[in-house]
PQR file with spaces between the fields and no chain letter, atoms N, CA, C, O and H, PARSE charges and radii, in Angstrom:
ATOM       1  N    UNK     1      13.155  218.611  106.732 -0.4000 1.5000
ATOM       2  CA   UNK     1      12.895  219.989  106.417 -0.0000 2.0000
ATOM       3  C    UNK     1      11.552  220.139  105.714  0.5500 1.7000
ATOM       4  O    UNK     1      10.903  221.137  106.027 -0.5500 1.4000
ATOM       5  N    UNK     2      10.944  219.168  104.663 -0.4000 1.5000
ATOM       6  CA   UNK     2      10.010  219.170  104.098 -0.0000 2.0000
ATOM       7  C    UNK     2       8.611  219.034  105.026  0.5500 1.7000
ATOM       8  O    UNK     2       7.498  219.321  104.584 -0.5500 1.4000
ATOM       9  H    UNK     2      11.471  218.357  104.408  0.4000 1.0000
ATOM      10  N    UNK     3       8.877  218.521  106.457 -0.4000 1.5000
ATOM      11  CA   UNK     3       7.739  218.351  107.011 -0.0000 2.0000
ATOM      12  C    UNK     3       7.446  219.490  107.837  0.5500 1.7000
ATOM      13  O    UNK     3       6.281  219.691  108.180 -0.5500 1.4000
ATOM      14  H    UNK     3       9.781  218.288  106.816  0.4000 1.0000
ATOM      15  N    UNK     4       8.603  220.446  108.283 -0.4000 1.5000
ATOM      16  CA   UNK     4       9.009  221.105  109.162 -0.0000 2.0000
ATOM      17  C    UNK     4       8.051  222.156  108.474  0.5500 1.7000
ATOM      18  O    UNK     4       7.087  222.549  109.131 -0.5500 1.4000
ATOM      19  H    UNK     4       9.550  220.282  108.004  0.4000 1.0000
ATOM      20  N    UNK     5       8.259  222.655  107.148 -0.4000 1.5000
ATOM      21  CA   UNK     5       8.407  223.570  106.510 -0.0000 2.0000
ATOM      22  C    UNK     5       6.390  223.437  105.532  0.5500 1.7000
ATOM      23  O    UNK     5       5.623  224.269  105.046 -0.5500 1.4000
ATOM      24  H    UNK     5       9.043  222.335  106.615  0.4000 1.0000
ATOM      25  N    UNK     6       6.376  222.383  105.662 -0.4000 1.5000
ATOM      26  CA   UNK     6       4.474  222.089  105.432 -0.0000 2.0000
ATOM      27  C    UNK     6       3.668  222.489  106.920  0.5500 1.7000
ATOM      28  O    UNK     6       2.608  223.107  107.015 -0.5500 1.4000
ATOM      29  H    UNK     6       6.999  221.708  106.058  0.4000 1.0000
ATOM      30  N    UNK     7       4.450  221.976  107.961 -0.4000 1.5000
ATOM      31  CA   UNK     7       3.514  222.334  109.331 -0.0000 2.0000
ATOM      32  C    UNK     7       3.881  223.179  109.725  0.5500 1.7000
ATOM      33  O    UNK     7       3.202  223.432  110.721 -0.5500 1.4000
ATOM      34  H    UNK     7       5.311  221.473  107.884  0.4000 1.0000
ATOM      35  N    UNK     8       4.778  224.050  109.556 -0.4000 1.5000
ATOM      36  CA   UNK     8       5.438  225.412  110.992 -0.0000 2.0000
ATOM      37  C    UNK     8       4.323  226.301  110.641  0.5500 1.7000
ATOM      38  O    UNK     8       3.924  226.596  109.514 -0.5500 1.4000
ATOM      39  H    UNK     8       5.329  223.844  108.747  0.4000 1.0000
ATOM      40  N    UNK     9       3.960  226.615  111.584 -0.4000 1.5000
ATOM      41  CA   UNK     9       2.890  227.204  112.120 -0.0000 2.0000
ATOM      42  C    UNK     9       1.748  227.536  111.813  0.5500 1.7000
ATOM      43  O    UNK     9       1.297  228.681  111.814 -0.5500 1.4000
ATOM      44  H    UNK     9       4.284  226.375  112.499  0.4000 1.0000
ATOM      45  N    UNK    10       0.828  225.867  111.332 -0.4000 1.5000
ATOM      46  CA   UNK    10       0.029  225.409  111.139 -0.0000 2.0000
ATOM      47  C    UNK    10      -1.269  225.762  112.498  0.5500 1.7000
ATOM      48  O    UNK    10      -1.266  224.832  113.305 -0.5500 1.4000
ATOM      49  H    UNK    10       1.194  224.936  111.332  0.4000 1.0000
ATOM      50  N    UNK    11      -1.940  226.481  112.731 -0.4000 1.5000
ATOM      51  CA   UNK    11      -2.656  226.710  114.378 -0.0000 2.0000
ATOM      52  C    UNK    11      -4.251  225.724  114.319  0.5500 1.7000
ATOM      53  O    UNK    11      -5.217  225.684  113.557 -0.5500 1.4000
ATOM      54  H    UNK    11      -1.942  227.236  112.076  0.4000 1.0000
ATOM      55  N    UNK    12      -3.928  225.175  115.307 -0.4000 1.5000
ATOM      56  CA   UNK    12      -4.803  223.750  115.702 -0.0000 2.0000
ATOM      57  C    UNK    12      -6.685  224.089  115.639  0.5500 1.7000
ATOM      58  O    UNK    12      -7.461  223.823  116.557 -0.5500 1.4000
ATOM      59  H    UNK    12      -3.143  225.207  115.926  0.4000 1.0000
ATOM      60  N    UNK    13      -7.013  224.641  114.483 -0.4000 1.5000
ATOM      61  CA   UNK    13      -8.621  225.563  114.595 -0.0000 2.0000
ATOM      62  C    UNK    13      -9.459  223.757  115.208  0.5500 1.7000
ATOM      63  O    UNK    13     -10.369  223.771  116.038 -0.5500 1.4000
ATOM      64  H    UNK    13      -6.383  224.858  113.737  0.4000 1.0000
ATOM      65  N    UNK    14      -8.965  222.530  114.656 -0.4000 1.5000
ATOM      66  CA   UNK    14     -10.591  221.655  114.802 -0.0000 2.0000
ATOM      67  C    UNK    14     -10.684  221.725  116.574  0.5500 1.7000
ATOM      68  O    UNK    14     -11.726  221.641  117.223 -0.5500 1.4000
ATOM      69  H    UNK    14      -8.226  222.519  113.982  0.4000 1.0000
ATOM      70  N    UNK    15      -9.837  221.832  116.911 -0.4000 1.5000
ATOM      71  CA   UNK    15     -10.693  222.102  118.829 -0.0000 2.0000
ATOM      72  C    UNK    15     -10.561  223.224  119.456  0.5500 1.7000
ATOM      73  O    UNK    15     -10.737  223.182  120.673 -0.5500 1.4000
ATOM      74  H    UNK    15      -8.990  221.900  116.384  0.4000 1.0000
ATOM      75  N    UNK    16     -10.222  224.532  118.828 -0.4000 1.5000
ATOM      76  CA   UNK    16      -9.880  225.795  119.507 -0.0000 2.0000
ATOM      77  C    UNK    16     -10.814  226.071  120.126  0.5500 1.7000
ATOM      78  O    UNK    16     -10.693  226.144  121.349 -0.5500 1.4000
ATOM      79  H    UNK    16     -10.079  224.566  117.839  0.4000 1.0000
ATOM      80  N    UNK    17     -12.623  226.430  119.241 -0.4000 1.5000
ATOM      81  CA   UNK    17     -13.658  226.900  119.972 -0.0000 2.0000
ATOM      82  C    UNK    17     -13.857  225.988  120.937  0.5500 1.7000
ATOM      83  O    UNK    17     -14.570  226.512  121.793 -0.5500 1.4000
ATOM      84  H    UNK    17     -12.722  226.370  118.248  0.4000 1.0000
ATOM      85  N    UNK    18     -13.572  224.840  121.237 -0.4000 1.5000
ATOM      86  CA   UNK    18     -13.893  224.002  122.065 -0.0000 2.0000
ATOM      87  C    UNK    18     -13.698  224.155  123.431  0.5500 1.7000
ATOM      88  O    UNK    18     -14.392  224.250  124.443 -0.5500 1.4000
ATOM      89  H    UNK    18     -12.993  224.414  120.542  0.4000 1.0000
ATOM      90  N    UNK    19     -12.105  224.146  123.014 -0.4000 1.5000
ATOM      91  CA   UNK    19     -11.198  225.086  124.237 -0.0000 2.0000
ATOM      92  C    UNK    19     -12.060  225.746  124.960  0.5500 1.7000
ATOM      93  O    UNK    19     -12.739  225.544  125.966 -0.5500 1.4000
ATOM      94  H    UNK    19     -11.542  224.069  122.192  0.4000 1.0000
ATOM      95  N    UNK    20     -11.832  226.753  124.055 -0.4000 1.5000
ATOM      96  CA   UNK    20     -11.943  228.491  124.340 -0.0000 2.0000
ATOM      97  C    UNK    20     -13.526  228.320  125.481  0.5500 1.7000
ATOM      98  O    UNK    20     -13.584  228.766  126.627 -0.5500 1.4000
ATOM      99  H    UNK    20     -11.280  226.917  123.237  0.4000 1.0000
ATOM     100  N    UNK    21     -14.513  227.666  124.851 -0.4000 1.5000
ATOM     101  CA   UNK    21     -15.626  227.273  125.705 -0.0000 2.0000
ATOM     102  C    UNK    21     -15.263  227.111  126.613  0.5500 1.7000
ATOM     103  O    UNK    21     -15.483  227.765  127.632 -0.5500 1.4000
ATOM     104  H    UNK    21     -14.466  227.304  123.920  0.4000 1.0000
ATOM     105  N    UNK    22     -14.343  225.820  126.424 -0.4000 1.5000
ATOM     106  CA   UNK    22     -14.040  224.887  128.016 -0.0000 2.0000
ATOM     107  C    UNK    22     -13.752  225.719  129.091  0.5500 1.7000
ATOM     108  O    UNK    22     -14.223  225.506  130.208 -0.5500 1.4000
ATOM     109  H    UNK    22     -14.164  225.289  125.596  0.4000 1.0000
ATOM     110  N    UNK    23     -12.721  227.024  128.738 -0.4000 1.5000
ATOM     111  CA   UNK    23     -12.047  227.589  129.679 -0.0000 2.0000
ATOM     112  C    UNK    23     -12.528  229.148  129.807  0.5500 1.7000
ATOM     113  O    UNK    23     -11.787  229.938  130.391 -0.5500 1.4000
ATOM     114  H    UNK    23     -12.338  227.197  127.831  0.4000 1.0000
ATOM     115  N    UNK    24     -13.797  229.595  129.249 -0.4000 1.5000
ATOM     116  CA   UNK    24     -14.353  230.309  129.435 -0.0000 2.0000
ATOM     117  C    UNK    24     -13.576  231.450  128.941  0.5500 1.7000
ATOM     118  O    UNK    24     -13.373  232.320  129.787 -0.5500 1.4000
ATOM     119  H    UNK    24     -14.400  228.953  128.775  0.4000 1.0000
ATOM     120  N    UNK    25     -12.934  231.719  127.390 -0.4000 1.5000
ATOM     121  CA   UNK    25     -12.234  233.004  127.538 -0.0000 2.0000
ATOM     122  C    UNK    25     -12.485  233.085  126.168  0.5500 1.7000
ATOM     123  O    UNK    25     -12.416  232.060  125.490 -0.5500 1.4000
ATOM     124  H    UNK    25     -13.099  231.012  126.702  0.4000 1.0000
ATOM     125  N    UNK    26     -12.785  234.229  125.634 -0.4000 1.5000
ATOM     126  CA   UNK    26     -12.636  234.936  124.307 -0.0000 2.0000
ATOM     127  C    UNK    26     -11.443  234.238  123.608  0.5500 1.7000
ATOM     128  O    UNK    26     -10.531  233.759  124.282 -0.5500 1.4000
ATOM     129  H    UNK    26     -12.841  235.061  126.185  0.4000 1.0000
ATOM     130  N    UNK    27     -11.452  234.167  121.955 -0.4000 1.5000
ATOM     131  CA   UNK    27     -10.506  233.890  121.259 -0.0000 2.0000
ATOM     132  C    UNK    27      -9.575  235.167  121.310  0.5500 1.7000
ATOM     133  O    UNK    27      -8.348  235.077  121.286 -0.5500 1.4000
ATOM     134  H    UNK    27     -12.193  234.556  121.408  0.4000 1.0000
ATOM     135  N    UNK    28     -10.227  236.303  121.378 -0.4000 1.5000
ATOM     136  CA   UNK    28      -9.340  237.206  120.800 -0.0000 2.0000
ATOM     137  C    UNK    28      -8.728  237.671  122.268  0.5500 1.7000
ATOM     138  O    UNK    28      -7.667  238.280  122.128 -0.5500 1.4000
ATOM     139  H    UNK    28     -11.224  236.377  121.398  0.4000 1.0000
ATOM     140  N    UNK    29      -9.163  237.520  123.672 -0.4000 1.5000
ATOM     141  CA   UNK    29      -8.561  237.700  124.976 -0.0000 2.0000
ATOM     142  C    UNK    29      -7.526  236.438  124.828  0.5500 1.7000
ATOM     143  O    UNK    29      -6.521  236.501  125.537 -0.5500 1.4000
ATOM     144  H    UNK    29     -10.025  237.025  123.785  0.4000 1.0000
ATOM     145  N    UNK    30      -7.679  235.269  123.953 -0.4000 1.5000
ATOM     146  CA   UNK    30      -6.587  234.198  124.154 -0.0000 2.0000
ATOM     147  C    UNK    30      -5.274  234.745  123.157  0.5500 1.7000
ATOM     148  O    UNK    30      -4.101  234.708  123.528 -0.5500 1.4000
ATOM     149  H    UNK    30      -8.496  235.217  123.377  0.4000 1.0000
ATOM     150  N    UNK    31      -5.637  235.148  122.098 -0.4000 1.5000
ATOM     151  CA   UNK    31      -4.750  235.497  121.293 -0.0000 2.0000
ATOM     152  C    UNK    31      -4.017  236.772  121.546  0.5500 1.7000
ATOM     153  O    UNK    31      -3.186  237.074  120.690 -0.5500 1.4000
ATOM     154  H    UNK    31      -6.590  235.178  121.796  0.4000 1.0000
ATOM     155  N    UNK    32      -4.222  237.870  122.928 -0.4000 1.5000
ATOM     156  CA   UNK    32      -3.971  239.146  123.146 -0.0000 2.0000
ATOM     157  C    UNK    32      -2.811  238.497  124.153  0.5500 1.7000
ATOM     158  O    UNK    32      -1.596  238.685  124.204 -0.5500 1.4000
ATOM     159  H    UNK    32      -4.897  237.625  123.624  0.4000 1.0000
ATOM     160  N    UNK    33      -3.651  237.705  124.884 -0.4000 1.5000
ATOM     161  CA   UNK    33      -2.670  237.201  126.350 -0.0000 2.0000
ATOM     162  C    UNK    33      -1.634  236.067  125.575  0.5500 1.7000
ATOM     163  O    UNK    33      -0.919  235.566  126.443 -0.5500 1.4000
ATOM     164  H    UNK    33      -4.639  237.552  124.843  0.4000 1.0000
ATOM     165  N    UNK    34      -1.397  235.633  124.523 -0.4000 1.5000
ATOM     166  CA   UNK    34      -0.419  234.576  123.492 -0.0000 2.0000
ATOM     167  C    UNK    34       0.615  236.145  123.490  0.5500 1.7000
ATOM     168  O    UNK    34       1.634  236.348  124.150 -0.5500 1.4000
ATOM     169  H    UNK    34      -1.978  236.040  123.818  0.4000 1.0000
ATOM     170  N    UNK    35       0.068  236.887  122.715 -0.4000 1.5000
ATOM     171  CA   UNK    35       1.370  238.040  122.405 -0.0000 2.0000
ATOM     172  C    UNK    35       1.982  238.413  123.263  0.5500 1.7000
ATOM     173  O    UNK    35       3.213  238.453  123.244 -0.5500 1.4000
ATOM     174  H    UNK    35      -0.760  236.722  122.179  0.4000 1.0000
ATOM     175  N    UNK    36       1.156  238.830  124.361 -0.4000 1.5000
ATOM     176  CA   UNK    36       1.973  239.543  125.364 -0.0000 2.0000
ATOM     177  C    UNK    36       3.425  238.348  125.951  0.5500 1.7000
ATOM     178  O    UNK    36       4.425  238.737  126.555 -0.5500 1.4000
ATOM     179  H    UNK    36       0.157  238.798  124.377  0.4000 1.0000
ATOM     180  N    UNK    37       3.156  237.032  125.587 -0.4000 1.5000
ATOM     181  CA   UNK    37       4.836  236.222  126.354 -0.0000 2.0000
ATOM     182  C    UNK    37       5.651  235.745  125.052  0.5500 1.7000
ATOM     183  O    UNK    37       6.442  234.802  125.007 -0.5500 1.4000
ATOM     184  H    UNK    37       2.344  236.716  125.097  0.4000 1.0000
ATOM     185  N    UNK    38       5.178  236.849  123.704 -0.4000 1.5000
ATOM     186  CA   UNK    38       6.153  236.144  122.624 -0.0000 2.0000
ATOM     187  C    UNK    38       7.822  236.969  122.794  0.5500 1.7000
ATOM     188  O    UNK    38       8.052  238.092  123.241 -0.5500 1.4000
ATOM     189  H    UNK    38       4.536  237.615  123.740  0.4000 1.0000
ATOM     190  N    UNK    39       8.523  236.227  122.410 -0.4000 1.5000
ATOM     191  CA   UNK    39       9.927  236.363  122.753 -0.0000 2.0000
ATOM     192  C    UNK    39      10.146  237.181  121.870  0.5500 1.7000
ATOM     193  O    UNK    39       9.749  236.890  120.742 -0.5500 1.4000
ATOM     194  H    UNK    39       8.336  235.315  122.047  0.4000 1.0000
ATOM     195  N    UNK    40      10.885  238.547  122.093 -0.4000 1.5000
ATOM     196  CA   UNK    40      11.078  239.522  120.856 -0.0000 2.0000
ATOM     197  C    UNK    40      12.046  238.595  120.227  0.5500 1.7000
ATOM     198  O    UNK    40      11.577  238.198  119.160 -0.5500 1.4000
ATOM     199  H    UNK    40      11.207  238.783  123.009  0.4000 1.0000
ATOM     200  N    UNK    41      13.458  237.994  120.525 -0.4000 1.5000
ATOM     201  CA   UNK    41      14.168  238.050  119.549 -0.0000 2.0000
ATOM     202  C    UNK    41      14.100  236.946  118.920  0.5500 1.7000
ATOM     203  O    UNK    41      15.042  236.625  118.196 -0.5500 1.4000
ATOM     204  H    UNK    41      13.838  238.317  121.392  0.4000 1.0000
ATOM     205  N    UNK    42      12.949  236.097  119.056 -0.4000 1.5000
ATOM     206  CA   UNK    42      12.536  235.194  118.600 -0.0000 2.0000
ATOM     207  C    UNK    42      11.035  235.718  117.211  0.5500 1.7000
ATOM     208  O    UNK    42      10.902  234.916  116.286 -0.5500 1.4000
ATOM     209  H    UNK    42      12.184  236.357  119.645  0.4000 1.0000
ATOM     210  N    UNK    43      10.471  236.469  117.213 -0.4000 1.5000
ATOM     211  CA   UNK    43       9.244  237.103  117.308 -0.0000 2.0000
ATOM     212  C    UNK    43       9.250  238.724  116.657  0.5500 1.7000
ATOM     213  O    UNK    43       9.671  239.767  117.157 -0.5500 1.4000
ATOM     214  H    UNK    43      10.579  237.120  117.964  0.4000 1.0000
ATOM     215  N    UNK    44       8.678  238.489  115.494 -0.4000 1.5000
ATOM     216  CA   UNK    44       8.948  240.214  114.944 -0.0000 2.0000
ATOM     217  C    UNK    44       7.413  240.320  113.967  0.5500 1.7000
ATOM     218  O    UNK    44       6.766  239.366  113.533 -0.5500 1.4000
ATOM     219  H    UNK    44       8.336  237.642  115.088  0.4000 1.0000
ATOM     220  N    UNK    45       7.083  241.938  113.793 -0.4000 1.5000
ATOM     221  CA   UNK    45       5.842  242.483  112.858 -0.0000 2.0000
ATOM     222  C    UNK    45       6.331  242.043  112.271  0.5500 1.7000
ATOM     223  O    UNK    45       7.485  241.647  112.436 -0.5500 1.4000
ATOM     224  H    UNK    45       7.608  242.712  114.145  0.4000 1.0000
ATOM     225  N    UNK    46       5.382  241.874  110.943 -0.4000 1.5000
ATOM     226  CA   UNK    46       5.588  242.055  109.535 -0.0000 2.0000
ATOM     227  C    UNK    46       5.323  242.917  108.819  0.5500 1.7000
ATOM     228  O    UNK    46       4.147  243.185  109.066 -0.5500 1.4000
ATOM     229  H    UNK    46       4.445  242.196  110.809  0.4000 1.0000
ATOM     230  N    UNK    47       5.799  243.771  107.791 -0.4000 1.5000
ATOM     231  CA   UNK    47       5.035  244.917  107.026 -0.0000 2.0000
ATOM     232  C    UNK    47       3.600  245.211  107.023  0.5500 1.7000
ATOM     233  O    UNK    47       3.154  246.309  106.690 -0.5500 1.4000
ATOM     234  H    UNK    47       6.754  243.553  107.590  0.4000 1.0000
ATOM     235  N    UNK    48       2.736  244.019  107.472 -0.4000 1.5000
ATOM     236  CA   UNK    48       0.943  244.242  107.725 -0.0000 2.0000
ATOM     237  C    UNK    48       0.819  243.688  108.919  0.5500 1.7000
ATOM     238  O    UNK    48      -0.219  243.045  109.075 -0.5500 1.4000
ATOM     239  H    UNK    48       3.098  243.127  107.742  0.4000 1.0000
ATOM     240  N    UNK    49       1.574  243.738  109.836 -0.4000 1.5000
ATOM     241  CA   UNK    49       1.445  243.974  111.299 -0.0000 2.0000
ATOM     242  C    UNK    49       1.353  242.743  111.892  0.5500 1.7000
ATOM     243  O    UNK    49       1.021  242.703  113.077 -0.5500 1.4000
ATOM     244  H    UNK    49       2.417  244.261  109.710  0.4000 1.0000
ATOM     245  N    UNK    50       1.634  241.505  111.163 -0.4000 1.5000
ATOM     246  CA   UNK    50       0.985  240.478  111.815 -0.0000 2.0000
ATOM     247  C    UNK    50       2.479  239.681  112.016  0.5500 1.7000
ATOM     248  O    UNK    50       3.483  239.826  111.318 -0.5500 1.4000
ATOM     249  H    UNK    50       1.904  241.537  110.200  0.4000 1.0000
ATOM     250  N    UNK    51       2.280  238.711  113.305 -0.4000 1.5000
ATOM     251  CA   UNK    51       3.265  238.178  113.906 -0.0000 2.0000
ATOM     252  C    UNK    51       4.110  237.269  113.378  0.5500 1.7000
ATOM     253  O    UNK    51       3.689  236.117  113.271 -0.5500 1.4000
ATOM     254  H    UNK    51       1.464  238.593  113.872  0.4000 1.0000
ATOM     255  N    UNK    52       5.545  237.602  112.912 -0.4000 1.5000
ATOM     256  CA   UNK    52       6.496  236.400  112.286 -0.0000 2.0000
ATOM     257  C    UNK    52       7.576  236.023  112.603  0.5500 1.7000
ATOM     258  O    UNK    52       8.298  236.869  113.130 -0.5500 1.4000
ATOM     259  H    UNK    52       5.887  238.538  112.999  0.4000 1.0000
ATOM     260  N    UNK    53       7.967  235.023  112.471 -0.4000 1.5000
ATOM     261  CA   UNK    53       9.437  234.069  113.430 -0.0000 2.0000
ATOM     262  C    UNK    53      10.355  234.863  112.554  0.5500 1.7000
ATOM     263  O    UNK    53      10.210  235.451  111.482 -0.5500 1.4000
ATOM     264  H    UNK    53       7.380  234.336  112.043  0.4000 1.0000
ATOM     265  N    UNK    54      11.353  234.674  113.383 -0.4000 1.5000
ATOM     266  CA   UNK    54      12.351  236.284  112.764 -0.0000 2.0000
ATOM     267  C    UNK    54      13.210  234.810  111.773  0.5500 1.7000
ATOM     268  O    UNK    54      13.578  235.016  110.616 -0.5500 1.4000
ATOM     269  H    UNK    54      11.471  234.196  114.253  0.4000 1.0000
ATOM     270  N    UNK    55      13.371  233.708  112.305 -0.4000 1.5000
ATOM     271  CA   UNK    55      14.204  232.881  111.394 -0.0000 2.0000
ATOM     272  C    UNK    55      13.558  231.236  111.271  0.5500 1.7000
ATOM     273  O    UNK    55      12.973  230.659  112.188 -0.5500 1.4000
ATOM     274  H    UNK    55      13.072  233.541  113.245  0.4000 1.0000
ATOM     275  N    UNK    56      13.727  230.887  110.424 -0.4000 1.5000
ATOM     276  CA   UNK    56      12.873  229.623  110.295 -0.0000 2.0000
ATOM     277  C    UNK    56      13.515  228.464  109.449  0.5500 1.7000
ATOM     278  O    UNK    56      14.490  228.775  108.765 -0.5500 1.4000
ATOM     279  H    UNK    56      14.202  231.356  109.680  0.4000 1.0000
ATOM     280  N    UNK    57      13.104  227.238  109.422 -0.4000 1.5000
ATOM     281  CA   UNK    57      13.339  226.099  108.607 -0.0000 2.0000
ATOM     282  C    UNK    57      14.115  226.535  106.897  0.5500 1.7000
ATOM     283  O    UNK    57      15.225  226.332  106.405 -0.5500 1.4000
ATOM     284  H    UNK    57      12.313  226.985  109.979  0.4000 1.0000
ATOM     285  N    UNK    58      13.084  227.085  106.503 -0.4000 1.5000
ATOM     286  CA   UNK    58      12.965  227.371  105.131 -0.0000 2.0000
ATOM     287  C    UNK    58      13.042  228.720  104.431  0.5500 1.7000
ATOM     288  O    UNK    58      12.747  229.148  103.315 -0.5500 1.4000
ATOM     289  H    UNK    58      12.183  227.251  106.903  0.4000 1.0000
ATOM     290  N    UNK    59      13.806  229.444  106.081 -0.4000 1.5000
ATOM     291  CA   UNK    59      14.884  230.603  105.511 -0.0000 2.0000
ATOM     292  C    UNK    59      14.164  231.835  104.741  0.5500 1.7000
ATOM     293  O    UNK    59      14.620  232.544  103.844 -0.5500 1.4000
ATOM     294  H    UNK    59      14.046  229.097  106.988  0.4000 1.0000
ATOM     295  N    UNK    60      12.694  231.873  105.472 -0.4000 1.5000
ATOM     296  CA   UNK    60      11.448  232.719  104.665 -0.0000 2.0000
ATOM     297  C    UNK    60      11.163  233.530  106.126  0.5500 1.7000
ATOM     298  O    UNK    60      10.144  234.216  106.213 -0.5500 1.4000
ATOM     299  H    UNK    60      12.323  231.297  106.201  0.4000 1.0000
ATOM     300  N    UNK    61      12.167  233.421  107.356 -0.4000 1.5000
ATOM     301  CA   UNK    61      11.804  234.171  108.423 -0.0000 2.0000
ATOM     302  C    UNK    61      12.013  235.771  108.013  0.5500 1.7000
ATOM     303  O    UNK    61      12.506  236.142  106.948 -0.5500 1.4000
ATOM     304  H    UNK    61      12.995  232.864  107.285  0.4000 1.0000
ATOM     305  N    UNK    62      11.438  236.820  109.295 -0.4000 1.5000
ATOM     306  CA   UNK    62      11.527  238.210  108.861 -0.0000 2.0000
ATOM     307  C    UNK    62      12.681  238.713  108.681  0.5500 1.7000
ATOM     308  O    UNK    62      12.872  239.704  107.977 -0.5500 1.4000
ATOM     309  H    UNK    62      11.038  236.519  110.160  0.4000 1.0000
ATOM     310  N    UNK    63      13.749  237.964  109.415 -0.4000 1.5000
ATOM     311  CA   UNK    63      15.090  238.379  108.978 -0.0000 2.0000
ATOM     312  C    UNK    63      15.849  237.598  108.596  0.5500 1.7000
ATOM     313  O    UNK    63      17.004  237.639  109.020 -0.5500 1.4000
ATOM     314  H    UNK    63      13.594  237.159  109.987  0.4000 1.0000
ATOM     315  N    UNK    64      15.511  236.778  107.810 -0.4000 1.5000
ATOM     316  CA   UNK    64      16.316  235.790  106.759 -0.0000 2.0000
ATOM     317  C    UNK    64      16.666  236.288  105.629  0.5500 1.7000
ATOM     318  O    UNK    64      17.268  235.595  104.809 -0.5500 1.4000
ATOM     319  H    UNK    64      14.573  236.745  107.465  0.4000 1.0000
């Protein structure tokens, strides 16, 4: 739980721009086309709009 709960959803920045080069696409066209296949009932706003696991490891999900 302790490792679970240091890395969950930790997002991989040292090769993103790299990527994003490689494959020729905007960060923010990568991160628009990520939302559009998140699973609602997996997947909820948060009071400042930004994307959170509705339940998690460490019981700090949006509806925990």
């Amino acid at each position: 739980m302790a490792l679970v709960s240091r890395f969950d959803g930790e997002f991989p920045d040292r090769y993103f721009n790299d990527v994003m080069e490689y494959i020729g696409m905007k960060p923010e066209d990568f991160h628009a086309l990520c939302d559009k296949f998140r699973s609602p009932h997996l997947w909820g706003k948060n009071a400042n709009g930004e994307w959170q696991l509705r339940h998690n490891v460490s019981r700090t999900g949006l509806n925990d």
